[in-house]
DOTOR-263939 format. One record per residue (C-alpha): residue in three letters; x, y, z. Coordinates in steps of 0.02 Angstrom, whole numbers, plus 50000, padded with zeros to 5 digits. Example, Ala and Ser with C-alpha at 12.3 -4.5 7.8 and 13.67 -1.06 7.14 Angstrom:
REM DOTOR-263939
ALA506154977550390;SER506844994750357;
//
This chain:
REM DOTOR-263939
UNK480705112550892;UNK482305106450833;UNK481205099050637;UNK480705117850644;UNK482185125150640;UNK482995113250512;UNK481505116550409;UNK481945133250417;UNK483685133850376;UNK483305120850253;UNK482105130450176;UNK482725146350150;UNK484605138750083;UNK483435130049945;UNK482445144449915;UNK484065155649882;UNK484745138349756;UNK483235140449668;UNK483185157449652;UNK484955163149610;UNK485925147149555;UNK484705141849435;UNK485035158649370;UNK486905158949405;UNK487595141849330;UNK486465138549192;UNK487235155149132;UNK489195146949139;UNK488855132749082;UNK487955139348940;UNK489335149948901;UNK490415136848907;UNK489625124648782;UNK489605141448664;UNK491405133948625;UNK490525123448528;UNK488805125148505;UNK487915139748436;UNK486965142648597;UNK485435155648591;UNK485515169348695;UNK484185170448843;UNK483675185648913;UNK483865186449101;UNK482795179649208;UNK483125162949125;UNK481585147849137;UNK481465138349274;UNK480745120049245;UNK479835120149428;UNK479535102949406;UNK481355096849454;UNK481665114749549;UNK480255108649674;UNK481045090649680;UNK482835095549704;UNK482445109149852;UNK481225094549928;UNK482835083549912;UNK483945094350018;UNK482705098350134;UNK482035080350141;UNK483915075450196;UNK484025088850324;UNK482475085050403;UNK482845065150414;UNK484385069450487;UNK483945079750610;UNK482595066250664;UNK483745052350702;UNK484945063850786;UNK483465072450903;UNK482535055450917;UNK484215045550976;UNK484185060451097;UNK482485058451164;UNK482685041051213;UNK483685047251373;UNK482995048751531;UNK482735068651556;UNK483835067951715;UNK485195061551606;UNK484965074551465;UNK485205088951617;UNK486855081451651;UNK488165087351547;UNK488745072051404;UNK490065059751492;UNK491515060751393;UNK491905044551290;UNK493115032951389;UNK494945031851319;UNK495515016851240;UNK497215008651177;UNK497355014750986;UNK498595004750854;UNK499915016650864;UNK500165015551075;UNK500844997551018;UNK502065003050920;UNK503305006751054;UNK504675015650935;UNK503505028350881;UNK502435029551042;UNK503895030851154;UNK504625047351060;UNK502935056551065;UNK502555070551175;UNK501315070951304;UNK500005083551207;UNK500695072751034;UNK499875055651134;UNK498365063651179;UNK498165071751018;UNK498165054650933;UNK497205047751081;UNK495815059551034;UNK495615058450837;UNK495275040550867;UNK494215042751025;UNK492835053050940;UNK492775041550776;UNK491175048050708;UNK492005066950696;UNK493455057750617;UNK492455052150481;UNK491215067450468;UNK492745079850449;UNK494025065750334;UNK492345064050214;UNK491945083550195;UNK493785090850190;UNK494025077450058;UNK492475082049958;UNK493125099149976;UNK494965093649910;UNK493945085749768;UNK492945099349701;UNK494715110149711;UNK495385094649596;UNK494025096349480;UNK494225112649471;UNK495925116549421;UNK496055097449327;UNK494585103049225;UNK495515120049160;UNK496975110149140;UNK496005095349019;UNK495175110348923;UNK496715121148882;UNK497695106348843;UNK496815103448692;UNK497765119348609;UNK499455112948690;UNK499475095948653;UNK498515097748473;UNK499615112148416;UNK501475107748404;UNK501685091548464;UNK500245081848331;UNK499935094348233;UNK501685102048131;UNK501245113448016;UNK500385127648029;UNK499435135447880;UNK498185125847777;UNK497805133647586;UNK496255124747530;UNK495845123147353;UNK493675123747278;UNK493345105847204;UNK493375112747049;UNK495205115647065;UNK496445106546924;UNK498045098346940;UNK498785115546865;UNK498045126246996;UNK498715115647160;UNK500375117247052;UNK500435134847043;UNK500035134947234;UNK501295124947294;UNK502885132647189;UNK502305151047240;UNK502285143047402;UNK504065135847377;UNK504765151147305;UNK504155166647346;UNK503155162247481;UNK504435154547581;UNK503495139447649;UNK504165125347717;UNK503585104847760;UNK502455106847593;UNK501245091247598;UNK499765089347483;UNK498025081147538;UNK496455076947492;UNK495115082647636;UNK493355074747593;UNK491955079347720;UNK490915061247764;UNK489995055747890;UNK490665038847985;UNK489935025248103;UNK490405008748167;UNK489764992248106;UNK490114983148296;UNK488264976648390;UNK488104990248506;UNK488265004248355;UNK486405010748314;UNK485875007948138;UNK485635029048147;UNK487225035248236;UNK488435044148137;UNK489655056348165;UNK490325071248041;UNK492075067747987;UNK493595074047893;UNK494445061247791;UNK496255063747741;UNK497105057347608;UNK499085061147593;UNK499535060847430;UNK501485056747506;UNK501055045847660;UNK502905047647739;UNK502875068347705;UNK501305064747799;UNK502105057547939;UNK503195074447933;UNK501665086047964;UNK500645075848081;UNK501255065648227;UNK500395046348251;UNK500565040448413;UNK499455031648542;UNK499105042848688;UNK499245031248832;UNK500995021548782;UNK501525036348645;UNK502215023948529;UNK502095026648354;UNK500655021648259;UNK501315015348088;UNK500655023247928;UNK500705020047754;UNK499825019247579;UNK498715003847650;UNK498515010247821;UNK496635018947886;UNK496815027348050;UNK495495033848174;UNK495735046848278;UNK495295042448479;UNK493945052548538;UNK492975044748343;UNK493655027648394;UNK492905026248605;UNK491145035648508;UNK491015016348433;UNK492315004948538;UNK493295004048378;UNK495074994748385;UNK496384990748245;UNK495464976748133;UNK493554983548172;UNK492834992148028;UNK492315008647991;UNK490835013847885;UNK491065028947764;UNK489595037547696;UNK489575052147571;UNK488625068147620;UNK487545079647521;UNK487605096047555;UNK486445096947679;UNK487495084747766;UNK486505070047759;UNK487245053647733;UNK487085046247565;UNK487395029747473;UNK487455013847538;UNK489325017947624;UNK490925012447596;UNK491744997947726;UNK493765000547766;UNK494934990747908;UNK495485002548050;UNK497424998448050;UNK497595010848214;UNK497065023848330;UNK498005039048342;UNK498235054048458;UNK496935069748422;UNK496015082248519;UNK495045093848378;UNK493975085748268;UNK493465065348226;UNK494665063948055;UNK495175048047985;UNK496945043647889;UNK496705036447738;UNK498295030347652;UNK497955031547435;UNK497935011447444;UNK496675010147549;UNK495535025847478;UNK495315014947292;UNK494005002647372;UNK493025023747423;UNK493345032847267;UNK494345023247092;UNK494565040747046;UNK496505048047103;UNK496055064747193;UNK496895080747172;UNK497615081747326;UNK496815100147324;UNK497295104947494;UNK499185110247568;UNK499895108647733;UNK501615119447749;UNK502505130447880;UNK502385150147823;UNK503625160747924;UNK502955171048046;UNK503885187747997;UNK503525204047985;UNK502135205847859;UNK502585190047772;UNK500925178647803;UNK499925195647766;UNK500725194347607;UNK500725178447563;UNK498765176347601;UNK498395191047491;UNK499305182847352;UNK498405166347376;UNK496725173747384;UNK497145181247207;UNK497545163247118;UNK496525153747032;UNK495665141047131;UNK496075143047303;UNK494735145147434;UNK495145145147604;UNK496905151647667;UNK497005147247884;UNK498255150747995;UNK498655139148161;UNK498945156348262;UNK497245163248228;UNK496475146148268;UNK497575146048441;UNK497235164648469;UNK495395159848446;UNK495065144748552;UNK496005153548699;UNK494965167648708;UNK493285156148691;UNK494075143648818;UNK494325158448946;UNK492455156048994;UNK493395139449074;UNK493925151149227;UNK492145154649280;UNK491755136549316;UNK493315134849385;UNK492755148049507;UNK491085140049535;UNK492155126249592;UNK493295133849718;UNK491855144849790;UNK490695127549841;UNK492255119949889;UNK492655136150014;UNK490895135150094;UNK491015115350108;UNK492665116650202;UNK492015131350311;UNK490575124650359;UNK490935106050394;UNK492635112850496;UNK491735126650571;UNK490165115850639;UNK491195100550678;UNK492725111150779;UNK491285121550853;UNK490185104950929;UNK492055099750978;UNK492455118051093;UNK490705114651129;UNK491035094651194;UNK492475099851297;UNK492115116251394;UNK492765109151555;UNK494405099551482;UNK494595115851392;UNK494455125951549;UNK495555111951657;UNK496935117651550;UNK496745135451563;UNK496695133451769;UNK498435122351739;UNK499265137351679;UNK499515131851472;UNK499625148751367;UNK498535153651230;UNK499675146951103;UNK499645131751181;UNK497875128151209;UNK497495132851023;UNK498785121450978;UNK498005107151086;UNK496255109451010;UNK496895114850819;UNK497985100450801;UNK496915086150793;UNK495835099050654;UNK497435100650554;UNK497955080950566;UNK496125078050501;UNK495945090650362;UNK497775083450306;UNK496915064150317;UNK495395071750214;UNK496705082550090;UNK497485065850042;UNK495785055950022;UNK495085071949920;UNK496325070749805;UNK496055049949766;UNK494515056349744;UNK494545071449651;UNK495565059949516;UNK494105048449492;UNK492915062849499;UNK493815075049369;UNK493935058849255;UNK491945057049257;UNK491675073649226;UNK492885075549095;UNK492045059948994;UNK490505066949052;UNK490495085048995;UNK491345080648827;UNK490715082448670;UNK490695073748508;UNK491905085848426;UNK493305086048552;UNK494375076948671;UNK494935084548818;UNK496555082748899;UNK496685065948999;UNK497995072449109;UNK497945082649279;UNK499645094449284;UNK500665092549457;UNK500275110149499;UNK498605108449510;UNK498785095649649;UNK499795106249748;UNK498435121149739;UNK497115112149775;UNK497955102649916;UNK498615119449977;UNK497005129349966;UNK496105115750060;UNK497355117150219;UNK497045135150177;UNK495195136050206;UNK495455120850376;UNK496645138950427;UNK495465151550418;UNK494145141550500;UNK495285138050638;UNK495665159050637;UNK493855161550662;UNK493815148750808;UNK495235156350908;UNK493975168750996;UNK492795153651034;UNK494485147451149;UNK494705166051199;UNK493005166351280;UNK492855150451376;UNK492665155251540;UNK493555145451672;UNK492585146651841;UNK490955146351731;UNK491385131851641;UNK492245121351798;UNK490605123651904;UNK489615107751945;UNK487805106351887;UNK487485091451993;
//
């Protein structure tokens, strides 16, 4: 009877996964990888690979069923007379804190048996501390993973990256052109931070054991022409300790998220190969000494001081693209970028405000998985609290209706019940969020991609929502229970079945 009805229940929650989450979050997360990827469209209903839809909804029912077999079996080994009896109530014992006699001493009477009872019923203990704190987790996720995400515009954007407008020059450019560039820039343009580069596009691997002779990653490789204006218009620093990384003519710097890709430190070597344009990898690749690792969040570039680039290219480069700081005025950019377009040579003019203004409107899709997130975590903390403070009325019918015959309000036999709920969705809130730290890490590390780094950090305030929404689902569950209380029916409940 009772393998039927978990069957059941088991059944038709896997049949509604199946049917509308497949449906549901392959959808987000598509949407969210469109950050980056050029993702095909699919037309609604999307495929379902039945193979692993079958095995997952045989997994969660395949759990519920074994559970509810050792529960009903342990059951089943009583003798019948004993399972007509209501269940004995689990004998009180001395708990750690009765011996300290400071503490103890000060508590209330309903405070001691409060902490008598968390500790009597240790298997609820742990039930409720493990699912409020998986709930507290997912909330951690949640709001940590919106904060990693958006914190690659606020932490690439201002303080790494200074300027912001990039005027790239065709290959074909000359020494004259990049000239002419740069003094309308200083003049009529009104530019500021002016810093000339050479961007090469190259594709990079490691040479360490564990690097596959076919991994390779797309790369930008700068080369300042001036490597302390350099140090003007991009910020090297180490994430973790935020000293500076030194840089100079000699120097060769990797940016992180390029650097963990092939557990490179300073002194490994980096491989640089030249691309066609196709972008496949040519020549037999150029070997250079990583002097650092530096602080980056868009893009795997590498530093190359114009020391250091002789044993790539003999050849001095034009330094054909300019870094500099255009005011934001009025018309003024407008202006400027419609002059710039006219001269000969230049290519590409980019401004950091329309790169901004386009990542956060692609990195809103962030809020629907967020959303996701808080949703499962709401039905986790409902339905662990509900079913574990709803076996708990359930438990103690007759201590529940003892206290109602002693004369103790309303008020004061919800507080007597809710209180131990509370103290143990706090216990889980704190273990959830231990957790969640670990957890958001994972996925962070796990849901990156080549291209990126997100944010390694988890902002204060998201702590304090997710720790506060947690109490505020335990709150509503124990708003639902109240009328449970309400309804317990003293003479009913107080009658002897012996």
């Amino acid at each position: 009877r009772y393998l039927l009805y978990a069957l059941v229940a088991a059944g038709v929650g896997a049949t509604l996964g199946v049917i509308i989450l497949s449906q549901l979050l392959p959808y987000i997360i598509m949407s969210a990888y469109s950050i980056i990827y050029a993702v095909p469209p699919l037309d609604l209903p999307l495929p379902v690979d039945w193979g692993v839809a079958l095995s997952a909804a045989g997994l969660g029912v395949g759990v519920t069923l074994l559970t509810t077999w050792v529960t009903v079996y342990s059951s089943l080994r009583e003798p019948p007379a004993t399972l007509m009896l209501p269940r004995a109530p689990k004998a009180g014992r001395r708990i750690l804190l009765e011996r300290v006699t400071p503490i103890w001493r000060r508590l209330s009477f309903s405070w001691k048996v409060t902490a008598r009872n968390l500790f009597r019923y240790k298997r609820r203990l742990l039930m409720t501390v493990i699912g409020i704190s998986g709930c507290a987790s997912l909330l951690l996720v949640g709001f940590g993973l919106h904060d990693s995400i958006w914190d690659i515009i606020d932490l690439q954007y201002g303080p790494i990256i200074h300027y912001d407008t990039i005027v790239g020059l065709s290959d074909a450019s000359t020494e004259l052109d990049v000239s002419a560039v740069t003094d309308y820039l200083g003049s009529a343009g009104g530019a500021s931070d002016i810093v000339r580069v050479q961007r090469e596009s190259m594709q990079a691997t490691g040479t360490g054991p564990s690097t596959s002779a076919t991994s390779m990653t797309h790369v930008t490789v700068i080369v300042p022409q001036d490597s302390l204006q350099a140090q003007e218009a991009v910020t090297f620093r180490d994430r973790t300790t935020g000293a500076a990384v030194a840089f100079d003519d000699d120097a060769v710097l990797v940016t992180e998220k390029l650097a963990s890709l092939y557990g490179i430190r300073a002194g490994d070597q980096l491989m640089l190969f030249d691309q066609d344009d196709a972008g496949n990898a040519t020549g037999t690749g150029h070997a250079l000494t990583v002097t650092g690792v530096t602080e980056n969040y868009v893009a795997n570039l590498v530093y190359v001081g114009r020391g250091a680039w002789r044993s790539v290219s003999p050849v001095t480069p034009v330094f054909s693209t300019i870094f500099c700081n255009v005011p934001d005025a009025g018309d003024v950019r407008a202006t400027v970028s419609a002059r710039l377009h006219d001269m000969a040579g230049v290519s590409t003019v980019t401004f950091s405000d329309e790169v901004i203004n386009q990542y956060r409107h692609v990195l809103s899709v962030v809020d629907m998985v967020v959303v996701v997130l808080i949703v499962s975590a709401a039905a986790l903390a409902f339905i662990v609290l509900y079913n574990l403070t709803n076996i708990n009325v359930e438990e103690r019918l007759r201590e529940i209706a003892a206290l109602k015959v002693l004369g103790f309000t309303k008020r004061e036999v919800y507080a007597y019940i809710f209180r131990e709920i509370m103290l143990l969705a706090l216990m889980g809130d704190v273990a959830g969020m231990l957790l969640g730290i670990w957890l958001e890490r994972f996925v962070i590390t796990t849901a990156e991609v080549d291209y990126v780094m997100f944010g390694r950090s988890i902002h204060a305030l998201s702590f304090v929502y997710a720790f506060a929404l947690t109490l505020a689902f335990s709150a509503l569950v124990m708003l639902v229970m109240r009328r449970k209380l309400d309804r317990v029916d003293m003479v009913e409940s107080l009658k002897s079945v012996d």
